[in-house]
N, C-alpha and C positions, 0 to 999 in steps of 0.2 A: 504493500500500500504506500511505504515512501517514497520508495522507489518510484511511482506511476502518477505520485504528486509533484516529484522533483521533474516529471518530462512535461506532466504539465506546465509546471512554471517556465521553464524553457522555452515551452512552445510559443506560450503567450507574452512573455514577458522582455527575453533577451529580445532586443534590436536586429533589426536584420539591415539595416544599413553599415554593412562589410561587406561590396560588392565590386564590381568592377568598376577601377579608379575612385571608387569610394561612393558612396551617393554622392558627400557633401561634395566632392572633386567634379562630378557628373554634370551637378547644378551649375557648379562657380563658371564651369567652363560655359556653358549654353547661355547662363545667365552675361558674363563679361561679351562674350561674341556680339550680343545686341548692340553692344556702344562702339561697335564698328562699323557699322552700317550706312549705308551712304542716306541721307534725308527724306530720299521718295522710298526709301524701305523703313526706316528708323521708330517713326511713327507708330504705324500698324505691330512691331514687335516690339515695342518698347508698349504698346497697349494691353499686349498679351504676353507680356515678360514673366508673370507669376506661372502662366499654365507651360511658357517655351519651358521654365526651369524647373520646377515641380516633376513634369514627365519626363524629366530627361531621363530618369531611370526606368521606364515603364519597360525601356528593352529589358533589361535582367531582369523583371517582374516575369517579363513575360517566355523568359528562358524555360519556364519551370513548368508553363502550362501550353503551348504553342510548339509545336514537332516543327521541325526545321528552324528555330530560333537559334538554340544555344552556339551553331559553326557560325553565326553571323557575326562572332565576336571578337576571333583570333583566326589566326591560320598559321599553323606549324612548319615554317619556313624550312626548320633544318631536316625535316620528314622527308623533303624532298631532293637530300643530297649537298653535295658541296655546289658550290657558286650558284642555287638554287634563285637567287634574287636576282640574278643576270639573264635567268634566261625562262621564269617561270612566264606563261602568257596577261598580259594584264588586262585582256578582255575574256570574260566569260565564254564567250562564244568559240574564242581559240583556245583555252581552257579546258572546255568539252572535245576539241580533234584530237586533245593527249592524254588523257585524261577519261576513266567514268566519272557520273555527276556523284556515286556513292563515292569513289576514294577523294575527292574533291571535300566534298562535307567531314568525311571525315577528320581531314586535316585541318577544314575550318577555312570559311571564306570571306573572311573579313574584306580585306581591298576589291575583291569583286564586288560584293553587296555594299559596300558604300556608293559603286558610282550606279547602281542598278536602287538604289535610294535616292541618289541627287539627278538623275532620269523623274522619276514619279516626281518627287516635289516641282520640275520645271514642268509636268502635264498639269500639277495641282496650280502653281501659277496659273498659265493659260488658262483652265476653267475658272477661275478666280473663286477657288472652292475654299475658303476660310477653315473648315476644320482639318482638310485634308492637309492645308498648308502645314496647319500648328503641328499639326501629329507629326507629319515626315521631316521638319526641320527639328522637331525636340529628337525624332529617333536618329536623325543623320547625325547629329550632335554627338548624339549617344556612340554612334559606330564606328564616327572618324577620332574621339577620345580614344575609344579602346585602341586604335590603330595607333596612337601615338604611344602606348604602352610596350615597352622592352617585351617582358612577360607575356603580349599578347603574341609575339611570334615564334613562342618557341615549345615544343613538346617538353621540355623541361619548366612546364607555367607554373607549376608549386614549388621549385627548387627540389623538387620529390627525387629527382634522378642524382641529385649531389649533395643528398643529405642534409639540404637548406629548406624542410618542410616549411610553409607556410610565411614566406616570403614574398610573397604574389600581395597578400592583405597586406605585409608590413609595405610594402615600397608607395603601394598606389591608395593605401587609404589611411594606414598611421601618420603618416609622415606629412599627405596635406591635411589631416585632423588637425594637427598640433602646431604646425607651421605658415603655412598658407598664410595666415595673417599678413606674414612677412615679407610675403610676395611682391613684386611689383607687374600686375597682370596688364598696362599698356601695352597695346600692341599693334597701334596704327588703324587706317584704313582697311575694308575690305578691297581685294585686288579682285579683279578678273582672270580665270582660270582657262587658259586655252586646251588644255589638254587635263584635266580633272581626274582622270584615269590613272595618268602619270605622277601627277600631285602626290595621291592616296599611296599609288607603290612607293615614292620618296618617302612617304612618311614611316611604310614597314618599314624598307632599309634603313632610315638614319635610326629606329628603335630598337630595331635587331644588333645594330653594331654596338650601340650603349649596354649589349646584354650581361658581355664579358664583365664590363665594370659595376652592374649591378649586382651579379654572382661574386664575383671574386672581393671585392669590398665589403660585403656582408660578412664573409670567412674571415675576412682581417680584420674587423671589429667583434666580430664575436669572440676573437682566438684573445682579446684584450679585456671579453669582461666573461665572468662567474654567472652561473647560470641563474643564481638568487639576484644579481645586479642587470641581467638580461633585460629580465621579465618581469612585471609590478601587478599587481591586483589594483580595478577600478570600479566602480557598482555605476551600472550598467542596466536602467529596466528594472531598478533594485535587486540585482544581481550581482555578487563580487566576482569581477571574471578576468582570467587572465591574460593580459598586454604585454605589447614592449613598452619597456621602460622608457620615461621620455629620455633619461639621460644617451641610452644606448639610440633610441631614434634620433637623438640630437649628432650624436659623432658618427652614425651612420651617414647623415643629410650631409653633412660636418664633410666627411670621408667624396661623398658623387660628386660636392662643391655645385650645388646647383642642378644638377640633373634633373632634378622632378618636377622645378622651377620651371625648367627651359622648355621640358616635353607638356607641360599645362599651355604655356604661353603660344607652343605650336599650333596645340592642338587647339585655341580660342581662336585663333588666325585664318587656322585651316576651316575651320569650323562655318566662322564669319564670310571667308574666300567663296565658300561651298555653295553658302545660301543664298550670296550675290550671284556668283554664277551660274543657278538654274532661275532667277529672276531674270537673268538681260538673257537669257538664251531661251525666257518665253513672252520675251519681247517688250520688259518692261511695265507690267500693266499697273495699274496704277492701285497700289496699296491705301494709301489714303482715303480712297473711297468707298473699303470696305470696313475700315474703325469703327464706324457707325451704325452699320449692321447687327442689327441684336440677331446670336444665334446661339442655340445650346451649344457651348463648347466639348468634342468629345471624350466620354467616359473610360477607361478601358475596363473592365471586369476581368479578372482571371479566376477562374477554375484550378482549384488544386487540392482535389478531393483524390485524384490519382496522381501528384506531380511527377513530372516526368523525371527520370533517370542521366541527367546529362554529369559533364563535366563540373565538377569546382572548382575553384581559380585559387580560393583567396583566404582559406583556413589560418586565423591568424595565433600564434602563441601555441602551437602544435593541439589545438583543439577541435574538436569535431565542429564546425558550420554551424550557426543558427537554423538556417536552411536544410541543411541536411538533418541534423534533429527531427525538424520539423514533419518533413519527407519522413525519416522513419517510422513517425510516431504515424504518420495519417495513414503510412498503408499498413500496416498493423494493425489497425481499428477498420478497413475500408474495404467493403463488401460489394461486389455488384447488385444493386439494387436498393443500396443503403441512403 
């Protein structure tokens, strides 16, 4: 019986924002992106700036109940052999001539489903379809962040393969919990994207190449602190649950000298670049005059009476997931018919 009240508490109570790049990371980015925006867009998103930032996370909501979500989020660069960033195809379509669509997902399609995402958002422009707009730039948000994440390219995404479990959570959502503040998230205008396709693959590669010094710099700060100085206890959902330490998140951050800085700042750039450029490539229409339009802003509902089975990223303090808890407890209890 304690036992079955303590997975309650769990279920209900721990946080489940430890997700990819963090929620709070998810928001800062989608939310900053907006004050990039050139005048004739600024308006209309800076109108619906609570719902752009709010849903940015609705993708990893929706990982867990939605089949075919969870590969839209990484893609396992090194799965694919050595110089694999040189010569992988960066359109879908020629993707599919070397490739099945199963070993494809399996790896994770991240840079392809970002420009097969800023496609729709420029047909949602043209129709001047206001909720369709919101939903696909809070989720392009959401796809081009994860792409700016090291962790997001590599089959090694928990550090599980080098005995760095639960590294994915520490890099992308401790680090801007506790730091961010410190940031300086200016990042100019939005530019014009001629090749957006291309953009998205620069983005894996410059994240992939920072991966080395995400791995290896964690082993040299750890190899300097005691595993009682690691790791701290924080109550959490009135929960005392185990963290890193800020001191060892601080000389981690301390150790990248900016790393998580720079990959936010891209990714608010790229972000903002994205959303301009499926606006002038649907010809400009004119945002202003839909501010005014009263319309139910879209819902999303998930279903996670069966969650689905996918990957987790982001275990952080070598602890089992909120998420995954959650997932075991429901199909445990969960009946066909119930």
């Amino acid at each position: 019986m304690r036992n079955f009240l303590s997975i309650i508490l769990l279920i209900f109570f721990i946080p489940v924002e430890i997700k990819a790049w963090g929620f709070f990371a998810h928001r800062k980015i989608n939310r900053q992106a907006v004050y990039s925006l050139p005048p004739e867009m600024i308006g209309f998103f800076k109108h619906h700036i609570e719902y752009i930032t709010e849903n940015a996370v609705n993708p990893d909501r929706r990982r867990y109940a939605v089949l075919g979500e969870a590969e839209k989020h990484y893609i396992d660069v090194d799965s694919y052999g050595d110089s694999a960033l040189y010569y992988l195809p960066r359109y879908w379509h020629q993707a599919l001539e070397f490739y099945t669509e199963e070993e494809l997902r399996k790896k994770g399609i991240g840079p392809w489903n970002v420009y097969l995402t800023q496609l729709a958002l420029t047909e949602a422009f043209k129709r001047k379809d206001i909720n369709a707009i919101l939903r696909l730039s809070a989720d392009l948000g959401h796809y081009i962040g994860d792409m700016n994440v090291p962790l997001h390219t590599t089959k090694n995404y928990n550090g599980q393969l080098t005995n760095q479990y639960g590294i994915h959570g520490f890099w992308e959502s401790r680090i801007p919990e506790l730091l961010a503040e410190e940031y300086d998230f200016f990042v100019g205008k939005a530019d014009y994207l001629e090749r957006p396709q291309y953009t998205i693959w620069d983005a894996v590669t410059w994240a992939h190449m920072a991966l080395d010094s995400v791995l290896h710099f964690e082993r040299i700060v750890s190899s300097r602190f005691s595993e009682d100085k690691k790791y701290s206890f924080e109550e959490r959902g009135g929960i005392n649950t185990q963290v890193y330490s800020k001191e060892f998140t601080k000389a981690y951050h301390d150790m990248l000298d900016g790393q998580v800085e720079r990959q936010m700042k891209r990714a608010i750039k790229m972000v903002a670049d994205f959303w301009y450029t499926a606006w002038i490539n649907a010809g400009q229409p004119d945002l202003n005059a839909l501010v005014n339009i009263q319309t139910e802003l879209p819902e999303e509902k998930f279903e996670y009476s069966k969650p689905l089975d996918v990957r987790e990223h982001d275990d952080m303090a070598k602890k089992e997931s909120p998420s995954t808890l959650r997932r075991a407890f429901l199909s445990s209890i969960w009946r066909p018919g119930l």
